[in-house]
C-alpha positions in Angstrom: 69.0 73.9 118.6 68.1 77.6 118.3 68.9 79.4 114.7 70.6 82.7 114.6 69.9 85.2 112.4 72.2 86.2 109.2 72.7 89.2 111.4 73.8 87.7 114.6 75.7 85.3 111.5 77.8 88.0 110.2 78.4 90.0 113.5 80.0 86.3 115.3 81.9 85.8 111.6 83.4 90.1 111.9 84.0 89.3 115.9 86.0 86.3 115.0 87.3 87.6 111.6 88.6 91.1 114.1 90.2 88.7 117.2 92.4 86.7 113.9 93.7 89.8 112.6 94.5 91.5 116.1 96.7 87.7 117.1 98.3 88.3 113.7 98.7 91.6 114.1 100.2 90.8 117.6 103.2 88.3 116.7 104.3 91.4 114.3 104.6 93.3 117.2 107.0 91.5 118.9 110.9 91.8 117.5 112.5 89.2 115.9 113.6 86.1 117.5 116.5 84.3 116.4 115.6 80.5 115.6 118.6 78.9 115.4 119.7 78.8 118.9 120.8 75.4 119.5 124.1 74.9 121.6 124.9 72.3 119.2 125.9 73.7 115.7 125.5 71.1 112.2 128.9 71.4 112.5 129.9 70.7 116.2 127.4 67.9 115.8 129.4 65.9 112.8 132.8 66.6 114.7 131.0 64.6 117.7 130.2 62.0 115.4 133.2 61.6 113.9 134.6 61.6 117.3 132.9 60.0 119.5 131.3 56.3 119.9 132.0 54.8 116.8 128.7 53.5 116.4 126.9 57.0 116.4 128.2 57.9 113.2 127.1 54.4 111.8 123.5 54.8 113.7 122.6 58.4 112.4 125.0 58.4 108.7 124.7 54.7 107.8 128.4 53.9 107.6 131.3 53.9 109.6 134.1 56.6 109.9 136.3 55.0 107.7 133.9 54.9 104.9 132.5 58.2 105.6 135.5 60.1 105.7 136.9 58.0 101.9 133.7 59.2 100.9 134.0 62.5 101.4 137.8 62.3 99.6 136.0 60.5 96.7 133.4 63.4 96.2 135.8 66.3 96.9 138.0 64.9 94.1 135.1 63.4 91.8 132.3 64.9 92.1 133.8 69.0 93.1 132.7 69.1 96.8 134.4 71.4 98.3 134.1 73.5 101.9 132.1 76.5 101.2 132.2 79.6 103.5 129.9 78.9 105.8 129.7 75.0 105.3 132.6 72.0 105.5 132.7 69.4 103.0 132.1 66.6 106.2 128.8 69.1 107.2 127.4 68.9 103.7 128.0 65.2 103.1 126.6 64.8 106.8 123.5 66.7 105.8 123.0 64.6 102.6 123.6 61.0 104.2 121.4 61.9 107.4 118.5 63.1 105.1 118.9 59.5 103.0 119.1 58.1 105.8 116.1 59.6 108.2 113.8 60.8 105.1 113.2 64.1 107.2 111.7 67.2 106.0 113.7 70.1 105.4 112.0 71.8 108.3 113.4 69.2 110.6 117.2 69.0 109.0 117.3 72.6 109.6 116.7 72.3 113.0 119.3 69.1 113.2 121.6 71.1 111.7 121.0 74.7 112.5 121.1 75.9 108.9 118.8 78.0 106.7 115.8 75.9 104.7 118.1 77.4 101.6 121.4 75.8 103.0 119.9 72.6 103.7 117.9 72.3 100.6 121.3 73.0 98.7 
């Protein structure tokens, strides 16, 4: 194995420290892309639970419709849930029972739902 001189070192670490900074530099270039793209909103995606295959809701929320939708009576009343401007009471329970449900990151319940990490961690 040959050895390379601290020069030739330091000249392969600036080369590689140069080519890092201009890919950084590069994905700055570019506009902004939106993330949140998904056909399917949070939203549109518990209305298709709630109305579709009764087992689906019971496979991704851990109880039936029935019990989900007493539930979300019992917390609006209770425990204050209520629809907030951008998010229905059904969404926001949705969000809490898939995440007990999966154990998913945040990272992945935003994509699920198509919501801001701030929304979902709410």
């Amino acid at each position: 194995m040959a050895h390379l001189s601290i020069s030739q070192c330091v000249a392969i670490a600036t080369a590689l420290a140069v080519g890092t900074a201009d890919l950084a530099n590069a994905e700055h270039d570019e506009p902004p892309m939106p993330q949140h793209t998904s056909k399917l909103s949070g939203q549109e995606w518990v209305n298709e639970l709630l109305n579709d295959h009764p087992a689906r809701i019971h496979n991704n929320l851990g109880m039936h419709k029935h019990v989900f939708s007493r539930m979300v009576e019992w917390v609006s009343r209770n425990g204050g849930l209520m629809d907030t401007r951008w998010v229905s009471k059904e969404e926001q329970l949705a969000i809490f029972l898939y995440t007990a449900v999966t154990g998913l990151s945040n990272r992945k319940l935003v994509e699920r739902f198509q919501r801001s990490g701030d929304t979902i961690s709410k």
